[in-house]
BAKOL-523399 format. One record per residue: residue number from 1; x, y, z of N, C-alpha, C in turn. Coordinates in pm, 1 decimal. Atoms other than C-alpha are relative to their C-alpha. Last residue first. Layout:
BEGIN
num/n.u/n.v/n.w/ca.u/ca.v/ca.w/c.u/c.v/c.w
NUM/X/Y/Z/X/Y/Z/X/Y/Z
...
END
This chain:
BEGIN
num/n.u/n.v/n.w/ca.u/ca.v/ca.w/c.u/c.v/c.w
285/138.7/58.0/-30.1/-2066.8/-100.1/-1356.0/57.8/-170.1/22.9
284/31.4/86.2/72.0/-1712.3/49.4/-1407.6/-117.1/-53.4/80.0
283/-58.5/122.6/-17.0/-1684.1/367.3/-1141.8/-77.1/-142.8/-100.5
282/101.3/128.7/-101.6/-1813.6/655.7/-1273.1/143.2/-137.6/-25.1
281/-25.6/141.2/-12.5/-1657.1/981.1/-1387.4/-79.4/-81.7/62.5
280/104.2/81.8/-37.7/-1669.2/1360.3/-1390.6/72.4/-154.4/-66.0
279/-57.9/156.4/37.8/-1386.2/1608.4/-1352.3/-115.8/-112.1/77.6
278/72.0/68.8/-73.2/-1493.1/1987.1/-1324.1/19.0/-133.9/-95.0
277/-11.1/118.7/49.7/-1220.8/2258.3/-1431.5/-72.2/-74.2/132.1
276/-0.7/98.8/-62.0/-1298.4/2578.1/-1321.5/28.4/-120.3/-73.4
275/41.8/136.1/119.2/-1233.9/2882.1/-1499.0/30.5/-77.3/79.0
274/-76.5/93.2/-62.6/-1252.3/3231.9/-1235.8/-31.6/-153.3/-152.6
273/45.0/126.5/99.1/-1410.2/3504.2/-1259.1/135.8/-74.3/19.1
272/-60.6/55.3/82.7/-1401.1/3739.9/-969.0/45.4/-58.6/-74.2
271/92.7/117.3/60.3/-1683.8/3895.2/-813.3/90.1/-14.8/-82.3
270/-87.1/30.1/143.1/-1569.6/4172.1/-554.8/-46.7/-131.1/-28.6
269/-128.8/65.2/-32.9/-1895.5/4298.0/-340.0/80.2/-44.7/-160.6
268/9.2/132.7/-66.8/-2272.0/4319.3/-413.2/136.2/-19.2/66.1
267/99.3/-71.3/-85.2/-2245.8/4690.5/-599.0/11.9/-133.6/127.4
266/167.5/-45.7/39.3/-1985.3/4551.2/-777.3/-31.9/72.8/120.5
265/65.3/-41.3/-109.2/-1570.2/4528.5/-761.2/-107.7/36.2/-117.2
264/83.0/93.3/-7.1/-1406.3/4377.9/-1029.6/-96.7/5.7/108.7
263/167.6/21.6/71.8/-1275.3/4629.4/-1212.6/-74.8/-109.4/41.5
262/131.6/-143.3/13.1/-1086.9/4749.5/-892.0/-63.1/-39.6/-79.0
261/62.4/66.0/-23.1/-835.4/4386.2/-873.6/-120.5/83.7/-23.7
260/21.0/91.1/91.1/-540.7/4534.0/-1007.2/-156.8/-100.2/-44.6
259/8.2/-96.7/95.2/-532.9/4821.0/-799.2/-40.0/-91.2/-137.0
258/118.8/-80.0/-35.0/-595.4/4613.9/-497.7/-53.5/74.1/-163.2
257/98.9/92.1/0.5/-275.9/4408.8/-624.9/-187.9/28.2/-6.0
256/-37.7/-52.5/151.4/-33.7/4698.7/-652.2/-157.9/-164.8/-1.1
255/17.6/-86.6/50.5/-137.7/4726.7/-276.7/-75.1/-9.2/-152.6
254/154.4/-11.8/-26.5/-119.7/4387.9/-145.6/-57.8/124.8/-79.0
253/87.5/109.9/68.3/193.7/4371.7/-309.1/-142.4/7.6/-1.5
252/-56.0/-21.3/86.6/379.2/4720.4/-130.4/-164.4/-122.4/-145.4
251/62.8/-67.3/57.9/204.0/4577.5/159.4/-43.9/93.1/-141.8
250/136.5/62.0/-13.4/379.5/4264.7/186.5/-138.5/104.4/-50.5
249/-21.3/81.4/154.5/692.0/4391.0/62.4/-137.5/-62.4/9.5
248/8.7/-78.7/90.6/635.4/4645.6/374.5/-39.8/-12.2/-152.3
247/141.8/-83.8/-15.1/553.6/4403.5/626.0/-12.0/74.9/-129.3
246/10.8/-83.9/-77.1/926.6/4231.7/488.8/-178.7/68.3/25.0
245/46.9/-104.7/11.1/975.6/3949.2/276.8/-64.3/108.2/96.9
244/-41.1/-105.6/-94.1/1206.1/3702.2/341.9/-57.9/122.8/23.7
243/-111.1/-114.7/4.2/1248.2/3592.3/15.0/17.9/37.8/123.2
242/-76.4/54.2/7.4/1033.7/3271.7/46.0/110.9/72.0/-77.9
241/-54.7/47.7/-62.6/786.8/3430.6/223.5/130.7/-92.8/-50.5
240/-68.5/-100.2/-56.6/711.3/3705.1/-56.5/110.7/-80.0/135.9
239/-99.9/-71.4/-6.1/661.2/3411.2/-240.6/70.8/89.8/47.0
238/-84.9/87.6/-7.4/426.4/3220.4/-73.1/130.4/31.6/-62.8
237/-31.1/35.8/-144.2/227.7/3508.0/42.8/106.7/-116.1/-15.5
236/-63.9/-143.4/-45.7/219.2/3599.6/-338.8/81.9/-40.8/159.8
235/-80.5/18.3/6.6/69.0/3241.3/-430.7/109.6/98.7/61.4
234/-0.3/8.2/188.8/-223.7/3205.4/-243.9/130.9/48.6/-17.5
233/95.4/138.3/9.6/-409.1/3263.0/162.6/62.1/31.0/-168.5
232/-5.6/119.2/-140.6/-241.3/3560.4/311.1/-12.4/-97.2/-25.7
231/-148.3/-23.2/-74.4/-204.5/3838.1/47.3/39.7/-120.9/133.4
230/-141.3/87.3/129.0/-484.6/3691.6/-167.9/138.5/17.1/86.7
229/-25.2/153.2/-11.2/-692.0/3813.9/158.7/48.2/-111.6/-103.6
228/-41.5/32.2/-114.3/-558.9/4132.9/148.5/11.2/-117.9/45.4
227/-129.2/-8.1/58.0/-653.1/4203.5/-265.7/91.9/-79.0/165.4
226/-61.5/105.6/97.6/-970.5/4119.7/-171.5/131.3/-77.2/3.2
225/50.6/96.2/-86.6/-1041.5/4372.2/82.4/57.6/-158.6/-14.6
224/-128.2/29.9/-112.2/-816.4/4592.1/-123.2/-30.2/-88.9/102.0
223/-125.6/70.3/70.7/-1072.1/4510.6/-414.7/76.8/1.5/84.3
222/-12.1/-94.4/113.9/-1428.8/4553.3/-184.7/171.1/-42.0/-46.1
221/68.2/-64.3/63.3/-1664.7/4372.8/-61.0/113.4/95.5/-46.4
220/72.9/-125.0/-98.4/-1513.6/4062.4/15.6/-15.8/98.9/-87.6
219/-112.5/-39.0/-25.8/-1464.1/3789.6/-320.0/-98.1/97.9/134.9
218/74.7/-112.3/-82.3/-1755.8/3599.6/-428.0/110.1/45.3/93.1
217/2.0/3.5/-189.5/-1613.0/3372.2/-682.7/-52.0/143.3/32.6
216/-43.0/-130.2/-2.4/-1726.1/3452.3/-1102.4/3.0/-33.5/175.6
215/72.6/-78.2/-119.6/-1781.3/3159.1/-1274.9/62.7/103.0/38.0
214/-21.7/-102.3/-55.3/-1620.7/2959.3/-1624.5/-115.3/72.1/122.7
213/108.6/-117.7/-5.1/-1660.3/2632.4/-1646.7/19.1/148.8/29.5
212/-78.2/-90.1/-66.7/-1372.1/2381.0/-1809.3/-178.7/118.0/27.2
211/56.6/-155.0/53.0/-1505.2/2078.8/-1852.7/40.2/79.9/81.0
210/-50.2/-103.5/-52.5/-1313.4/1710.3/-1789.3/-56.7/141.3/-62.3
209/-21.5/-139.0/101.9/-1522.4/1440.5/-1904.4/76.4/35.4/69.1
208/-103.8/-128.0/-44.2/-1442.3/1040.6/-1795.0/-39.7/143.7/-87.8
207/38.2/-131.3/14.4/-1717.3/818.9/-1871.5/34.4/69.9/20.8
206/68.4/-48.6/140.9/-1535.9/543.9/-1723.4/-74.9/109.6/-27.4
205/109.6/-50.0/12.6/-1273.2/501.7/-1456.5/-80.4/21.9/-157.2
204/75.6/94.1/-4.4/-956.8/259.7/-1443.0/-152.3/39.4/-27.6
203/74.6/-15.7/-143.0/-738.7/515.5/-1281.0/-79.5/-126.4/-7.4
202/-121.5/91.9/-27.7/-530.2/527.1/-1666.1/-88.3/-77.8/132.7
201/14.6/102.5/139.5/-888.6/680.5/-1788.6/118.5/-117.7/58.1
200/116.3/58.4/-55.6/-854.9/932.6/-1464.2/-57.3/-114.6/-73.1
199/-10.4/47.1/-90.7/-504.8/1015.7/-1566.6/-80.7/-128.3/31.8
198/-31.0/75.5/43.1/-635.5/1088.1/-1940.9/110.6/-121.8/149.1
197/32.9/86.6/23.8/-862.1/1317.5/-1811.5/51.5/-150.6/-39.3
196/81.8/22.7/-115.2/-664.0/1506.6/-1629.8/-52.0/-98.8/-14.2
195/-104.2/125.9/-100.0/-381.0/1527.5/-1905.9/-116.0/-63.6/128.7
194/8.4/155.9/84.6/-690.3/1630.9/-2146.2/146.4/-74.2/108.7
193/174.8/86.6/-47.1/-843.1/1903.9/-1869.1/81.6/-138.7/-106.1
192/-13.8/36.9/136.3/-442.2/2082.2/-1803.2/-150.1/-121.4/-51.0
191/64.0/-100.1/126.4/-523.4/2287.7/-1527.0/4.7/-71.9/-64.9
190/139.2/53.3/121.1/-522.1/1988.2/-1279.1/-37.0/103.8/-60.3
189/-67.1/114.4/75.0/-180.6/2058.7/-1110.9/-110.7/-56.2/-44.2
188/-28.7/-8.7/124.5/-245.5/2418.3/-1022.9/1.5/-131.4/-75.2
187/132.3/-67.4/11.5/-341.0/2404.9/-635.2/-17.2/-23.9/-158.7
186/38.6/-141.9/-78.9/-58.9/2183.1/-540.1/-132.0/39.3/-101.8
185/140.4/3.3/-114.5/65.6/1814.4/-626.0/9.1/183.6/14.7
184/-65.0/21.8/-154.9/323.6/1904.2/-938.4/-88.4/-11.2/135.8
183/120.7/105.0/-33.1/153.7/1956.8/-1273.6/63.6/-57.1/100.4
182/158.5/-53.4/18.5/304.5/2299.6/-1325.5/-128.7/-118.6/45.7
181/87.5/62.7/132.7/643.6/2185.6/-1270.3/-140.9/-5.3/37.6
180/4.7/145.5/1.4/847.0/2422.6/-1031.9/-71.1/-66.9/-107.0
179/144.8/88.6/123.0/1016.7/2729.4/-1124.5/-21.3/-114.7/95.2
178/-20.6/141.5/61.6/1236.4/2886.7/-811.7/-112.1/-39.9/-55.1
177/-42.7/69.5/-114.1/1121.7/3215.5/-693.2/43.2/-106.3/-126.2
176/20.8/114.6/49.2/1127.4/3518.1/-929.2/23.6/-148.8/84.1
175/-60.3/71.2/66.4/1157.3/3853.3/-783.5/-66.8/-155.9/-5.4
174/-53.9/58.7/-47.4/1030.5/4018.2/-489.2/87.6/-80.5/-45.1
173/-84.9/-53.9/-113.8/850.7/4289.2/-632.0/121.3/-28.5/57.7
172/-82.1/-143.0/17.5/775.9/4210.0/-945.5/52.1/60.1/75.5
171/-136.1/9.6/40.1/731.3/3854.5/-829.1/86.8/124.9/-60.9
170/-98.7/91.7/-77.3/483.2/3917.3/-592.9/145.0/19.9/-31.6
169/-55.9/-160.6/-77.6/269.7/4149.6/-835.9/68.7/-46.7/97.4
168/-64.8/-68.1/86.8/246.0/3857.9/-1088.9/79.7/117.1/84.1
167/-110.9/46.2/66.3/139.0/3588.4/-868.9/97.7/108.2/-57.3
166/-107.7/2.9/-152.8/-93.9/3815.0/-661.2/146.1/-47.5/-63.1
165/-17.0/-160.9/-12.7/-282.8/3888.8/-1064.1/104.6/-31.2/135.8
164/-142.3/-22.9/89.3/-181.8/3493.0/-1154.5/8.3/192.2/22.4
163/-158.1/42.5/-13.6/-355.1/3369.4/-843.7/34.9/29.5/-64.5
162/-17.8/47.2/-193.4/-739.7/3485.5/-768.4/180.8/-19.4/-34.7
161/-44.6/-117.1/-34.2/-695.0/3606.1/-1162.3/7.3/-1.2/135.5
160/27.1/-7.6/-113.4/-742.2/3298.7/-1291.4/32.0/60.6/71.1
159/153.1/-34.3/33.4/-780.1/3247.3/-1679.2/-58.7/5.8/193.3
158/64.0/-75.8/73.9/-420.6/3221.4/-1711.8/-122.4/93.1/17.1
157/-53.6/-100.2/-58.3/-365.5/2987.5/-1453.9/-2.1/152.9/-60.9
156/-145.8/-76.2/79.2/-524.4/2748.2/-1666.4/11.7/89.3/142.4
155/-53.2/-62.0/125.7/-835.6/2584.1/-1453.3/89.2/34.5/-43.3
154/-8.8/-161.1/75.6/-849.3/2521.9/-1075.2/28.0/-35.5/-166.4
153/-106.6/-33.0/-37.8/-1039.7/2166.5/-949.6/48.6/111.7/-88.8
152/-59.6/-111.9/66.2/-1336.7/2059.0/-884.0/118.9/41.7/38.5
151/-67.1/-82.5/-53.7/-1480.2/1692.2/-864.8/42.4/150.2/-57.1
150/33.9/-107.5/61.1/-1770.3/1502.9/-941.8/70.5/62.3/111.5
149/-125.9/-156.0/-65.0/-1705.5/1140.6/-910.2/-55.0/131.8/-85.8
148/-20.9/-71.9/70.5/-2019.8/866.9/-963.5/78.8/72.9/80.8
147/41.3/-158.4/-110.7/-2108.5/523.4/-868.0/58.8/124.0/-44.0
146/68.8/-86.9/32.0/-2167.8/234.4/-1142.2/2.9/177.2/79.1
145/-24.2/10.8/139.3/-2027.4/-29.2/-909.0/-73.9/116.3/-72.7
144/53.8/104.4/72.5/-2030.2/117.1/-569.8/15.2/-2.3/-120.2
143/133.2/16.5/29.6/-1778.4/339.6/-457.3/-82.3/-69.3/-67.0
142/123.5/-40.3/-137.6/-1504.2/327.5/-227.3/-101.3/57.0/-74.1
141/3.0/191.1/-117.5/-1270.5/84.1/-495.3/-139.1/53.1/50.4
140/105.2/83.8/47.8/-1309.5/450.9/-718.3/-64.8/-138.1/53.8
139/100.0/-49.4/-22.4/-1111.3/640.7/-419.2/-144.3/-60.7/-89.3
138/31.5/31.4/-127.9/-846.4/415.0/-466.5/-150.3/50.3/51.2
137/32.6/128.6/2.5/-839.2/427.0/-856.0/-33.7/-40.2/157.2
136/144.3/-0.9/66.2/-845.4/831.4/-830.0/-44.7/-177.5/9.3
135/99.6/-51.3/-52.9/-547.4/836.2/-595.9/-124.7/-52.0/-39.9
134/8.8/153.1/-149.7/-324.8/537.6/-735.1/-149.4/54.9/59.2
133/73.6/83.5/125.7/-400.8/750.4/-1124.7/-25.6/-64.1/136.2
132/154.0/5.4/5.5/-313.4/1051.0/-849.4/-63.6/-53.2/-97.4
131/32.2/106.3/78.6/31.9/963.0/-715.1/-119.8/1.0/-48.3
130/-137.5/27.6/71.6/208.7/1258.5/-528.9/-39.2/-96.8/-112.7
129/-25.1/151.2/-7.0/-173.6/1348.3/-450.7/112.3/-9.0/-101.0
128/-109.2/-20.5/-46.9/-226.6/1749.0/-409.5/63.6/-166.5/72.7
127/-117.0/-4.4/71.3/-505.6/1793.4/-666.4/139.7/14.0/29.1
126/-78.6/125.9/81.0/-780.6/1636.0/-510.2/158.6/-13.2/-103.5
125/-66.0/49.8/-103.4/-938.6/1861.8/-273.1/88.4/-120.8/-72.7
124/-149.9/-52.6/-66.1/-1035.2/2197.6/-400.4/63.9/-147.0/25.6
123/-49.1/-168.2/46.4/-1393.9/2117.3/-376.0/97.8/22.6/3.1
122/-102.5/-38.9/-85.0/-1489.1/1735.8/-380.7/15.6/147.6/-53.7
121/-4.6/-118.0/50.3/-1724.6/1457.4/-453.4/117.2/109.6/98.2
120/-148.9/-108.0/-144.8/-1755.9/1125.3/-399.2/4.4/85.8/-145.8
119/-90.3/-126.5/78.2/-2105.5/951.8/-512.9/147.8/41.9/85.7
118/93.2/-42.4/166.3/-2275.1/614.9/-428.2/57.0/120.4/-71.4
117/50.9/-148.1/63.3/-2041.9/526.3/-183.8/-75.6/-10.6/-128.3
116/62.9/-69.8/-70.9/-1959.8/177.9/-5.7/-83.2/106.9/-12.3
115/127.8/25.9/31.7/-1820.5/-71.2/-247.6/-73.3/89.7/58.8
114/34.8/18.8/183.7/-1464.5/-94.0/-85.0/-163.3/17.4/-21.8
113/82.4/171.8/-10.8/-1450.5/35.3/312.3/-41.5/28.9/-183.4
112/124.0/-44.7/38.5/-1139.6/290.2/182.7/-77.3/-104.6/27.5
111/80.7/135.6/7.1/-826.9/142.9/325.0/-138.7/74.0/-15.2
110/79.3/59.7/-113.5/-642.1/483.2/312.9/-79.9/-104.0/-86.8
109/-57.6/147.7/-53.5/-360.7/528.3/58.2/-87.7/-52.1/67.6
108/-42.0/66.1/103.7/-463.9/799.4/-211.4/35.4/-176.3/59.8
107/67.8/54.3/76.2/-740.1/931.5/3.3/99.1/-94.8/-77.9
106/-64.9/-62.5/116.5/-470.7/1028.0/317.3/-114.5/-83.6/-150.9
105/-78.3/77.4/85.7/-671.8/997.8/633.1/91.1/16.0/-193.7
104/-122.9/-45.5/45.2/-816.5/1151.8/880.7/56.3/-108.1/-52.1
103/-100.9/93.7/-4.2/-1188.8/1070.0/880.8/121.1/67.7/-18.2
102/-175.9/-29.0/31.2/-1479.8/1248.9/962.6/82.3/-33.7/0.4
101/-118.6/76.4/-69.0/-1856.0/1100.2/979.4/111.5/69.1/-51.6
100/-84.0/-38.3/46.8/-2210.6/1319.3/900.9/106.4/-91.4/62.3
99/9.7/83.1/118.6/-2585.3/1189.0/903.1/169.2/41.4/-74.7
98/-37.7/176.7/-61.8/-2583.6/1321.3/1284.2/32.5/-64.0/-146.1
97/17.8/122.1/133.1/-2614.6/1688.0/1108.3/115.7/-110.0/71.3
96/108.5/153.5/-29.1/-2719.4/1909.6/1421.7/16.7/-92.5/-120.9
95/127.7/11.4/120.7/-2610.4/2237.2/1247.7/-57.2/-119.3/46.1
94/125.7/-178.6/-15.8/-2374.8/2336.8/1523.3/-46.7/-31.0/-77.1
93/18.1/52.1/-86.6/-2234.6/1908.2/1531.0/-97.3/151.5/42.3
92/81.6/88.0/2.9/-2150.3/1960.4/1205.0/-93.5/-33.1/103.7
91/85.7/-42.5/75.7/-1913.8/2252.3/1246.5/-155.0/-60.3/-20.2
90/71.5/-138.3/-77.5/-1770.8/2114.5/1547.6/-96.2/103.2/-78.1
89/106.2/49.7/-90.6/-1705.0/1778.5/1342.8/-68.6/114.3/52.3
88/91.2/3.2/27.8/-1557.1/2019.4/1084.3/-109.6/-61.8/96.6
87/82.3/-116.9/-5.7/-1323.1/2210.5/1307.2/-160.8/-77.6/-46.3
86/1.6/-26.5/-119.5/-1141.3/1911.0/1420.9/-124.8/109.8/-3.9
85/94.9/120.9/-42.4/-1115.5/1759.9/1073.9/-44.1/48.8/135.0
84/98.9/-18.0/103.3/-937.4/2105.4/950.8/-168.8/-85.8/68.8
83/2.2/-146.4/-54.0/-667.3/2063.7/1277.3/-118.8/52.3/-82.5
82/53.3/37.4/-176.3/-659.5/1691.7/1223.1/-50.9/149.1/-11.0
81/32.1/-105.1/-136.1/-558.1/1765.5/860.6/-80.9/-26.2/82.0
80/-113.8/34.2/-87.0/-527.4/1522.5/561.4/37.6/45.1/140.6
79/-95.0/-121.3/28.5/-876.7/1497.7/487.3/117.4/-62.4/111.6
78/-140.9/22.1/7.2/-1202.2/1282.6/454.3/118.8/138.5/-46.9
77/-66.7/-53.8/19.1/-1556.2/1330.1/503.4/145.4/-40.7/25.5
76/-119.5/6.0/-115.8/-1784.3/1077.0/528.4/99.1/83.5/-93.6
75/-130.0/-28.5/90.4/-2132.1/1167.6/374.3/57.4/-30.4/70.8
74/-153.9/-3.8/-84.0/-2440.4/975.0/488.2/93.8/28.4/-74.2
73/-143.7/-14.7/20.0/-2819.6/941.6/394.0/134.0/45.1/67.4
72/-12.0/118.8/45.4/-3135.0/862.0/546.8/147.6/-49.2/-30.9
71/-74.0/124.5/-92.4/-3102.3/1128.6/758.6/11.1/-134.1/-49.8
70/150.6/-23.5/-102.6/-3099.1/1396.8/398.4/24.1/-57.3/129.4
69/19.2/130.7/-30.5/-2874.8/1346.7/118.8/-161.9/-72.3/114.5
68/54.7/67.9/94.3/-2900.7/1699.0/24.3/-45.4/-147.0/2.2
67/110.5/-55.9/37.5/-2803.8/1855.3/347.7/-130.6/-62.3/-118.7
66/34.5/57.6/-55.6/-2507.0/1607.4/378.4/-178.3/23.3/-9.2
65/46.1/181.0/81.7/-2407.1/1725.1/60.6/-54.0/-85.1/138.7
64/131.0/-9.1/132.2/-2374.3/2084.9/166.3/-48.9/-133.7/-49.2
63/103.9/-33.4/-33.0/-2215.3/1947.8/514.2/-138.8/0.7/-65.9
62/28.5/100.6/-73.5/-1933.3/1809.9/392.8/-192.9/26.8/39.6
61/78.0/44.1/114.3/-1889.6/2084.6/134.2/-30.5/-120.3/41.3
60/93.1/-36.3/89.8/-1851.4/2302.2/420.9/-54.8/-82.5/-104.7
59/162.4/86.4/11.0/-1645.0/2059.6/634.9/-83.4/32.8/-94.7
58/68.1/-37.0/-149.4/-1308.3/2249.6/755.0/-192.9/-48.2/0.8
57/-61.7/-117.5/-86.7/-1098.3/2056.2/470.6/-107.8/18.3/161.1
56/117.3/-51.0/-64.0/-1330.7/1781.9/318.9/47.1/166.6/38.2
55/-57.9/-92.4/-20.1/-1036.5/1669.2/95.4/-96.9/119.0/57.9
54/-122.4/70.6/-22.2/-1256.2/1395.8/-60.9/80.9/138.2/46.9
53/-60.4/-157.7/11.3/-1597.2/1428.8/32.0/125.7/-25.2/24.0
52/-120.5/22.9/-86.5/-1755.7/1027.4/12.9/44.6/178.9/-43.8
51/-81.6/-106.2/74.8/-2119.8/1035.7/-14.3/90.8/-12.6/54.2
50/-120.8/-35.4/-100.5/-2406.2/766.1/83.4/145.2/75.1/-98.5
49/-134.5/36.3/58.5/-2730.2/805.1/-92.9/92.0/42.6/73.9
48/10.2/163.1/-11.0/-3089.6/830.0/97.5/179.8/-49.1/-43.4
47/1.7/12.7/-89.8/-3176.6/1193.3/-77.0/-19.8/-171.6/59.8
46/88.6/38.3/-33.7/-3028.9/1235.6/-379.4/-37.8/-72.0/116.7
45/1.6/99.6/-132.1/-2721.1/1391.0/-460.2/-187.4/-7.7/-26.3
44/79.4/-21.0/31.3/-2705.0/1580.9/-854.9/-56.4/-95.9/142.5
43/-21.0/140.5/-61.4/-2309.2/1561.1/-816.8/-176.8/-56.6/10.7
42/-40.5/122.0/105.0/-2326.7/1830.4/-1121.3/-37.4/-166.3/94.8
41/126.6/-16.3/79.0/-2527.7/2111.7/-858.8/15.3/-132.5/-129.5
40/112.5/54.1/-92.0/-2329.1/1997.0/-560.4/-80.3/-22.4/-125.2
39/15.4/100.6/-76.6/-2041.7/2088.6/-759.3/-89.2/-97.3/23.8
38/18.9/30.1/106.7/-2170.6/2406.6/-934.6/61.5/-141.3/38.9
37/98.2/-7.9/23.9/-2241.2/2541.9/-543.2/23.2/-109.1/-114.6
36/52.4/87.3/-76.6/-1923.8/2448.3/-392.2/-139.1/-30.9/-71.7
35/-79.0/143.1/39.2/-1726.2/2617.7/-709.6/-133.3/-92.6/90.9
34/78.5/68.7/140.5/-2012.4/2943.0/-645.6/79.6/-124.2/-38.0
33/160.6/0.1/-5.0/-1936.2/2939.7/-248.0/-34.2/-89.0/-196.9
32/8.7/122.5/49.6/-1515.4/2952.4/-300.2/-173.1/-61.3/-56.6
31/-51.0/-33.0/112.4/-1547.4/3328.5/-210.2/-15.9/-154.8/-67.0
30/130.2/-64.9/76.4/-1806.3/3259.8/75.4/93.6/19.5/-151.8
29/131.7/64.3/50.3/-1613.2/2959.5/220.7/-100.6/73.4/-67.6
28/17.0/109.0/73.5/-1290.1/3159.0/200.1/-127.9/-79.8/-36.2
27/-25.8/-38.3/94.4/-1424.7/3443.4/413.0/29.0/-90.0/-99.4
26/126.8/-104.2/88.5/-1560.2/3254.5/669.3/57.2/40.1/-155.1
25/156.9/100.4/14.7/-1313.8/3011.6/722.6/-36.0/78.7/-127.0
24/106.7/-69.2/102.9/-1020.2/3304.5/720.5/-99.3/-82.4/-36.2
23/18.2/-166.3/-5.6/-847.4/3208.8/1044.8/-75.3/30.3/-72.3
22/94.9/23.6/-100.4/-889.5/2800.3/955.2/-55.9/176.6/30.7
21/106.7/45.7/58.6/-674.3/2852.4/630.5/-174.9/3.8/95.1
20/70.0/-107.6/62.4/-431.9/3051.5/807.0/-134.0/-21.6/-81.7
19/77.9/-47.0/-52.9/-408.8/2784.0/1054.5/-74.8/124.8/-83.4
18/84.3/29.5/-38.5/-293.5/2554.7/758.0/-77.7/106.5/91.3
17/102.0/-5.2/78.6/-95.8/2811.2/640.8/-135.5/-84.0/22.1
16/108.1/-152.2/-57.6/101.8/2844.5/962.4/-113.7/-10.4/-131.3
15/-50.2/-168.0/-18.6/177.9/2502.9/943.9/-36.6/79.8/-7.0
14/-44.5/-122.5/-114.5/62.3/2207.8/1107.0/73.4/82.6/-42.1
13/32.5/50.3/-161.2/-185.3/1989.1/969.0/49.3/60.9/65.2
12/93.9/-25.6/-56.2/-201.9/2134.6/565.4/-4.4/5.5/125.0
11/21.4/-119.1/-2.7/180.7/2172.7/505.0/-153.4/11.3/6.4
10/-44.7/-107.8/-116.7/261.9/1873.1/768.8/-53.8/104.3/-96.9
9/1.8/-54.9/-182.2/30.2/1677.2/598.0/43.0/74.9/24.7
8/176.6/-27.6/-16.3/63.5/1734.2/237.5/-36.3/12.6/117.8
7/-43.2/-171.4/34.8/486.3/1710.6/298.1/-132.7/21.4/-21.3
6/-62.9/-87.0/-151.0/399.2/1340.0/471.6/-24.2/177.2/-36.1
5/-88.2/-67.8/87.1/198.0/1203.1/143.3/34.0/77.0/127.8
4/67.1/-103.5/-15.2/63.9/886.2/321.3/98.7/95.8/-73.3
3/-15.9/-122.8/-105.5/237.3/611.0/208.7/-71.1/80.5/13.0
2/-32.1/-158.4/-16.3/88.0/393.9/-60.7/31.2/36.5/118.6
1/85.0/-119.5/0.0/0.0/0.0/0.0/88.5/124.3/0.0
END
């Protein structure tokens, strides 16, 4: 069997980004909102069916699908983070949803009970598996014959201004960090929809699409609002930290960032488009 992916742990379970992740909940779960939404809305749950949430994080999309399922039904959430898993029970447990279970565990290696799920679904949570034909085939075992994946994950980089506007104003500042390879476990490594698909084909799965959707996240209300929480949570923060970067280099960014971000402010708050890539599949009948 697979290892767990250690460097996934420790940088979800205990470093500062993890907590930073927990710090901004709120905010994150409302910007992410329309992905969770078009999700839910492909995984088409029905009430009675058991759900696997792969990379649950702090629960939200644990929850939304629990909602749907109903008490009949049951999601089990899964993630690499204690510190994520910790929140969601507590999340779950303020909404009264008994029809919910949390697991720590790594999807690509854990003993999934085989046959079990009717759907797994996921926001964000699948694209940071050192091995993800092992991933996707493991996670297919844990659902019944015929059962269905409906995951999301980021688009081109290009076409994603949450990360290539911070990206850009980072490195003008701070300079150029070390390249890595684009399809490398992290946030980025399912832009490409025909390598994706052709993973998930290796995986063993059928009916494989990969579509790219375009939406518009629900950013705070206004661009420096925005622009602040790109500065904490995405790529910038990861570069400025891996210069050394000073309050100043921080603000400096956040700044040129704000400025970058103004046509996207509404009346409603910032609304930033975004191209999703959504990866469907069923497990062989």
């Amino acid at each position: 069997m697979l290892t767990m992916n250690l460097d996934q742990e420790e940088y979800w379970g205990k470093s500062d980004q993890g907590v930073k992740w927990l710090t901004f909940e709120d905010q994150l779960d409302q910007l992410f909102a329309p992905v969770l939404d078009l999700v839910i809305d492909r995984a088409a749950l029905l009430p009675g069916q058991r759900v696997l949430d792969i990379g649950c994080g702090t629960g939200i999309s644990t929850l939304a699908a629990a909602e749907c399922v109903g008490p009949k039904g049951h999601v089990l959430g899964v993630d690499i983070s204690k510190q994520f898993l910790d929140r969601a029970r507590a999340r779950a447990a303020q909404n009264d949803l008994s029809n919910t279970t949390f697991q720590y565990a790594d999807a690509q290696a854990h003993d999934l009970s085989p046959g079990d799920r009717d759907v797994a679904i996921s926001r964000f949570g699948v694209m940071f598996f050192e091995d993800p034909v092992a991933a996707f085939a493991n996670m297919a075992r844990a659902l019944k014959p015929g059962g269905r994946i409906v995951f999301a994950a980021w688009g081109d980089l290009s076409q994603n201004p949450w990360f290539k506007i911070p990206h850009v104003a980072a490195v003008k500042r701070m300079g150029q960090p070390p390249k890595m390879d684009r399809n490398a476990p992290g946030p980025l490594a399912f832009h490409a929809r025909d390598r994706v698909a052709g993973l998930m084909t290796q995986a063993g799965l059928s009916e494989v699409s990969v579509d790219a959707v375009p939406l518009k996240l629900t950013g705070p209300d206004t661009a420096i609002d925005a622009a602040a929480l790109s500065a904490r949570i995405g790529p910038s923060a990861r570069t400025i930290a891996h210069f050394d970067g000073t309050e100043e280099d921080e603000i400096a960014v956040r700044d040129a960032v704000a400025h970058e971000f103004a046509p996207f402010e509404t009346s409603q708050g910032t609304r930033i488009p975004a191209l999703i890539n959504i990866l469907q599949a069923r497990r062989p009948s």
